[in-house]
C-alpha positions in Angstrom: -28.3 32.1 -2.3 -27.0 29.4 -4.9 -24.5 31.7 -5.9 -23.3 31.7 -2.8 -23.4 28.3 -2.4 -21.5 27.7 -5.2 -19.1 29.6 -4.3 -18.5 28.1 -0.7 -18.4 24.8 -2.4 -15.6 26.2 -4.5 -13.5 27.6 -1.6 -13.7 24.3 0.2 -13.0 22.7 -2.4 -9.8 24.7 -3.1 -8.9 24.4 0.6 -8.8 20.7 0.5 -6.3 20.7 -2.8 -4.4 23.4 -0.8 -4.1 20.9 2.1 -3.1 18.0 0.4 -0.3 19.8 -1.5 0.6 21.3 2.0 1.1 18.0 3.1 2.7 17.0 0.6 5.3 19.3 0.7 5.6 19.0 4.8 6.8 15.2 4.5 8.3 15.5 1.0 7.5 11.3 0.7 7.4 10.4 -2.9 5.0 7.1 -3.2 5.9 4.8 -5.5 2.8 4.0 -7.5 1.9 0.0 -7.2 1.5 -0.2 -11.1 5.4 0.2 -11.1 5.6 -3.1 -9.9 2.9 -4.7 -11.8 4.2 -7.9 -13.8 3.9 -11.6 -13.6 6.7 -13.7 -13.2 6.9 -17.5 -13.4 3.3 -17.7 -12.7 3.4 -14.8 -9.9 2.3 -11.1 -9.7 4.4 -8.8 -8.2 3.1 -6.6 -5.7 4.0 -3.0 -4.1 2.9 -2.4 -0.5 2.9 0.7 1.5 3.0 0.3 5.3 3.5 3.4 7.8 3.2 4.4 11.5 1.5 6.8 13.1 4.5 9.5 12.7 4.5 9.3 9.3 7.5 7.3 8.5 6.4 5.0 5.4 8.0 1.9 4.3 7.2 0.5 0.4 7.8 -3.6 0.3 7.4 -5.6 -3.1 7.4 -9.5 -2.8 10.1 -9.4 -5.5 12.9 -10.7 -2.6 10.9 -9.6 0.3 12.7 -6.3 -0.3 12.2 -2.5 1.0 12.2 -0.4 -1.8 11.7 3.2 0.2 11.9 3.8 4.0 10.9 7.6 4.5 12.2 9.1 8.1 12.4 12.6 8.9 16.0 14.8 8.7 17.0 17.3 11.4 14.9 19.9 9.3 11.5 17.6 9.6 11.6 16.9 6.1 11.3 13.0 5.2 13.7 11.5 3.4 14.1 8.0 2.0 17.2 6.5 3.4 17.6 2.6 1.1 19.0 2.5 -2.0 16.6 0.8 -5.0 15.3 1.6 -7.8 11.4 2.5 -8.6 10.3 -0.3 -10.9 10.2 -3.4 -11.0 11.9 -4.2 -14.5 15.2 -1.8 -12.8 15.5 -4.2 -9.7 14.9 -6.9 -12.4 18.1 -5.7 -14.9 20.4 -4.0 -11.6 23.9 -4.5 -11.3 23.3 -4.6 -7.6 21.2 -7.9 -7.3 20.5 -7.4 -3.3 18.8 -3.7 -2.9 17.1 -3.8 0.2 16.6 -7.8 -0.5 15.8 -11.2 2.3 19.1 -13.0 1.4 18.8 -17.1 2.2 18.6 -19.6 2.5 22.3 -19.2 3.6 23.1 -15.9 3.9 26.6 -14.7 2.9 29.3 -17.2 1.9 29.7 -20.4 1.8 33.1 -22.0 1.3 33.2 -23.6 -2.7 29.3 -24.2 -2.0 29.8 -27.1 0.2 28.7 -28.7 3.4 28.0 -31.9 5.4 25.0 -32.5 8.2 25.2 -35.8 9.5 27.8 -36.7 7.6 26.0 -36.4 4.4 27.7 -33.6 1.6 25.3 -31.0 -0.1 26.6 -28.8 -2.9 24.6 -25.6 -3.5 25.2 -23.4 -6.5 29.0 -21.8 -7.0 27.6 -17.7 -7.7 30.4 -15.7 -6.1 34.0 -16.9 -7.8 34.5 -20.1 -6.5 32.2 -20.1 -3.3 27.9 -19.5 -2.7 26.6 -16.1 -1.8 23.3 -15.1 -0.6 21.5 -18.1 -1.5 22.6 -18.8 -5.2 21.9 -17.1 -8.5 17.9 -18.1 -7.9 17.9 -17.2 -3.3 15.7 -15.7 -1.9 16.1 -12.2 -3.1 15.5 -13.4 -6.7 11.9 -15.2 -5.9 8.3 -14.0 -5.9 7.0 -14.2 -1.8 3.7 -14.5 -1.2 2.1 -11.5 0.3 0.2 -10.3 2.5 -1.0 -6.9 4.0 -2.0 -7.8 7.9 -2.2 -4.0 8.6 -1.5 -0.4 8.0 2.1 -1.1 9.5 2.7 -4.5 9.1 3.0 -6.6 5.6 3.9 -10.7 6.1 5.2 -12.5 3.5 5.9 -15.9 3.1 7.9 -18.6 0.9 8.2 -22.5 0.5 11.5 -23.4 -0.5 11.0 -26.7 -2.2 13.5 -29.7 -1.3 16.8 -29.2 -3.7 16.1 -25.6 -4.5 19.6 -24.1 -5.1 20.9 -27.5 -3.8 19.6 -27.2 -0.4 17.8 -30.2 1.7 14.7 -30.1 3.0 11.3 -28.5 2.4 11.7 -24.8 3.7 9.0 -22.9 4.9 9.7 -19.6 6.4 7.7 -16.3 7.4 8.7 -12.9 7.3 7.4 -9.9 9.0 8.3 -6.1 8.4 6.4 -4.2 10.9 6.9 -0.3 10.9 6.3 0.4 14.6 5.3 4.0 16.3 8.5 4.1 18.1 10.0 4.6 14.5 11.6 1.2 14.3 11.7 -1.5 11.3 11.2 -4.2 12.8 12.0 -7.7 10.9 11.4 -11.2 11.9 12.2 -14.5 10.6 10.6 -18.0 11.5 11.3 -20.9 9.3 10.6 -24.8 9.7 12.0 -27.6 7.6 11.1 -31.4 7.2 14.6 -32.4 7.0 18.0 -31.1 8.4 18.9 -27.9 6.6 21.2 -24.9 7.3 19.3 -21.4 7.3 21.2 -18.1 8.5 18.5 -15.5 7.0 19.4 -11.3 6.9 18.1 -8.2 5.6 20.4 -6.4 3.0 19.0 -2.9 3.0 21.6 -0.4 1.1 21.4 2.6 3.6 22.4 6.2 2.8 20.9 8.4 6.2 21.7 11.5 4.2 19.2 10.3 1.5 19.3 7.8 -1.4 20.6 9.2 -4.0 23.8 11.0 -1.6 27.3 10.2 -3.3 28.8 8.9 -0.3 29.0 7.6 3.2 32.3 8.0 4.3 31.5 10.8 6.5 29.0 8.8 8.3 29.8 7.8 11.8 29.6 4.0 13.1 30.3 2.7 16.5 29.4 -1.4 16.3 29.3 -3.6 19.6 32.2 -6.2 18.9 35.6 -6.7 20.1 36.5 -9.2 17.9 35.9 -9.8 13.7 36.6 -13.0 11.4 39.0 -12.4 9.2 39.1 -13.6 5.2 40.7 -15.1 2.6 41.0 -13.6 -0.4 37.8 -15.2 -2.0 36.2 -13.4 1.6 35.8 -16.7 2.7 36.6 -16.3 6.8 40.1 -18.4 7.7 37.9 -19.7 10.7 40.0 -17.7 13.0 38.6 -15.1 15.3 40.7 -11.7 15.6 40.5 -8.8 17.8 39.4 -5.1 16.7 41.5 -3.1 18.4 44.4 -1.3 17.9 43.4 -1.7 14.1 41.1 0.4 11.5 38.6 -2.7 12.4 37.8 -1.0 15.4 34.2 0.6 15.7 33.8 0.3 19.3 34.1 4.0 19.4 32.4 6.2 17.1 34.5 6.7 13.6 33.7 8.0 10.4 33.6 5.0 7.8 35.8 6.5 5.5 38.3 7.6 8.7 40.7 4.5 7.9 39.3 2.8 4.9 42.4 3.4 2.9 45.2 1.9 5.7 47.6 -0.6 5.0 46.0 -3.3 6.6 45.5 -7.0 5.0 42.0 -7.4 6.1 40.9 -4.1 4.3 43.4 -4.9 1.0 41.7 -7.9 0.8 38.1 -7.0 1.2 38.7 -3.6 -1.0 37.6 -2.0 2.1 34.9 -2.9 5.1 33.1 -5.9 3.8 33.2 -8.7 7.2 31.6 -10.2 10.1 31.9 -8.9 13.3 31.1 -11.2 16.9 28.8 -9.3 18.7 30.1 -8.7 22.4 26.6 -9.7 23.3 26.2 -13.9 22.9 22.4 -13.9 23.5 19.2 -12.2 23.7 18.3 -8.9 21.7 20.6 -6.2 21.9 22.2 -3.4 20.6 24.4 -4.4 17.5 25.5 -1.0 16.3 24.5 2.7 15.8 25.1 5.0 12.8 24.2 8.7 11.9 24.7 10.8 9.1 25.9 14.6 10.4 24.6 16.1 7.0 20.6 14.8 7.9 21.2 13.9 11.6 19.5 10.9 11.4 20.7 8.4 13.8 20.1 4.6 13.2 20.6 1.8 15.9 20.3 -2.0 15.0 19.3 -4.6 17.1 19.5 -8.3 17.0 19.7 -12.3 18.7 21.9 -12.9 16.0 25.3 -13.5 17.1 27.6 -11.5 14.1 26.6 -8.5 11.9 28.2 -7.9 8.4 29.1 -4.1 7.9 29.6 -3.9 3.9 30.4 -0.2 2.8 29.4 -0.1 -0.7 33.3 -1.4 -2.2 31.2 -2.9 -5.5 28.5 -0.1 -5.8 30.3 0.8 -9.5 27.5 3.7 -11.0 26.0 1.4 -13.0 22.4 1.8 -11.4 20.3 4.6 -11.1 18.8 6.5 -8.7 15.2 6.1 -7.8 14.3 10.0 -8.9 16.4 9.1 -12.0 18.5 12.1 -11.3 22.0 10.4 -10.8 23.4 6.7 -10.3 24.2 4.9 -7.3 28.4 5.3 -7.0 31.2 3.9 -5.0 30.7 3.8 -1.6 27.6 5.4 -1.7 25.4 3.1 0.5 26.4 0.7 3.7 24.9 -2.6 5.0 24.3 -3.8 8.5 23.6 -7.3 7.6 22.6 -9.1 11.2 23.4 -12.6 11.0 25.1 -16.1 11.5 28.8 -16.3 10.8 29.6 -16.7 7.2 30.8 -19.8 6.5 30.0 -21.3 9.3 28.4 -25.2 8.4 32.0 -25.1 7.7 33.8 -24.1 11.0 33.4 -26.0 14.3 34.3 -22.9 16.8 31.4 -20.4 15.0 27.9 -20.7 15.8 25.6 -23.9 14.3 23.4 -23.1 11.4 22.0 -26.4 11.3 18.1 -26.3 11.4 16.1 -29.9 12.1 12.7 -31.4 12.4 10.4 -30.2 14.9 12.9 -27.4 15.7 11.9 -23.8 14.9 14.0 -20.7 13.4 12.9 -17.5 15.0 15.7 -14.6 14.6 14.6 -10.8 14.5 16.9 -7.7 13.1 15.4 -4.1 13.9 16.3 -0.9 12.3 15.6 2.1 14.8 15.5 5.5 13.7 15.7 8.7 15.4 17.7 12.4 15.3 21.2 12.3 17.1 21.3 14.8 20.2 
């Protein structure tokens, strides 16, 4: 009798390691572990969160830049794979080339015009980190400080940051909150709030480096993007928008049909020479409300992506300064040229600067609330 028990202890327990290596292998999701992320900086520990929904898809977040390090969705095949760009420490975001892997860029995101601006007649100069102009918030924005942190649930982590008066040049005490909520209808959502004691400027986005054929994929180019806007700003050549408002069609710029990125990256047109390929702002058709902003799919993974915002522009960037530099996350390969796109959904860059595009001006008493969501599913 105890040798039989023993040995029905031993085939359970043999069962449950089968199991778990059965699952395992069934979602093919590669946690990071937390003690990646483990270090202290100025005075801050960095954390790792893991947040998924009830499908499985599984979302990693560090409070390094409020960024998503993995988001695991499942391929045509039912395999998950991880479809943002990163790397799987904490010391490799710290030393990348590529400063903004799956980062909250602000307090101004995008650029701003030789890193000036007036409110109420009053001129602010924020820090010059981009050539000549500000980008993304300075050398020290968002995506370069330690968020405070906080797991709410199994799906949803909030984090939250002060941004002191002055900080990078900007006015006002800052306070903003940030949600990333992994929802069961296998969306990302993200929302912003942010409240300030003085008049500010704030224009928050998510800068997620997507591959939907996986991560560590060489390219995107065969990808195909249809994006709900008739009209673009076009640049100068520091990509600082001329303040003039241009339509889409009839020119490569044109996404309100599905086309494969790479279709007309390469044509003779000044917009593209000037950007070294798609790297601008497009109007949304849509003024306000929440609504579709664009839709992308991969046809090597089928997974289909649609993103949805109140915001009034969205930034397509296709990878033009991805250089190889940075590894891959499974260490196997670096991240190339054109490898990975953003869908940046946002406030006009630029625009403190430009009378005809949307205010960015933030006051007292006045509150910030913008959301940008990242819905997954398989194209039919």
């Amino acid at each position: 009798m105890k040798k039989l028990k023993t040995l029905t202890l031993a085939l359970t327990a043999l069962l449950v390691v089968a199991c778990g290596s059965e699952e395992k292998k069934e979602t093919g999701i590669a946690i990071i572990p937390a003690e990646n992320f483990q270090k202290n900086i100025n005075g801050k520990e960095i954390e790792l969160l893991t947040i998924k929904n009830n499908n499985g898809l599984t979302a990693q977040i560090t409070n390094y830049g409020a960024r998503v390090v993995s988001l695991w969705v499942p391929d045509k095949n039912g395999n998950f794979i991880d479809v943002v760009q990163g790397q799987n420490t904490i010391d490799g975001y710290l030393n990348a080339f590529e400063k903004f892997y799956g980062a909250t860029v602000g307090r101004y995101a995008n650029r701003i015009a030789d890193g000036k601006f007036t409110i109420d007649g009053e001129e602010y100069q924020v820090d010059i980190n981009d050539g000549k102009n500000h980008l993304h918030g300075g050398t020290n924005g968002f995506f370069h400080v330690v968020w405070n942190a906080e797991q709410v649930s199994d799906n949803t982590v909030k984090l939250t940051y002060l941004s002191v008066d002055g900080e990078e040049g900007y006015p006002g005490n800052l306070n903003v909150t940030l949600n990333y909520i992994l929802d069961d209808d296998n969306t990302l959502r993200v929302t912003y709030e942010a409240e300030t004691d003085k008049a500010t400027i704030v224009n928050l986005s998510h800068h997620s480096y997507f591959n939907l054929s996986g991560a560590g994929k060489p390219t995107i180019n065969d990808h195909m993007l249809k994006i709900y806007a008739s009209n673009f700003t076009p640049t100068d050549s520091t990509l600082i928008p001329t303040g003039e408002i241009w339509s889409v069609f009839e020119t490569p710029m044109d996404f309100t049909e599905f086309h494969a990125i790479g279709e007309r990256v390469k044509e003779d047109y000044e917009p593209l020479i000037i950007a070294g390929g798609y790297d601008h702002n497009w109007v949304l058709d849509q003024e306000e409300g929440i609504k579709m902003a664009a839709e992308v799919y991969s046809p090597e993974s089928g997974i289909y992506m649609t993103v949805y915002t109140d915001e009034p522009g969205i930034q397509f960037y296709g990878g033009n300064f991805i250089n190889g530099t940075d590894r891959t996350k499974d260490g196997n390969g670096t991240h190339g040229f054109r490898s990975a796109f953003s869908l940046e959904t946002q406030n006009f860059p630029d625009a403190p600067n430009h009378e005809n595009f949307p205010s960015a001006v933030l006051r007292p008493g006045e509150k910030y609330e913008r959301v940008c969501y990242y819905s997954f599913s398989l194209k039919k």
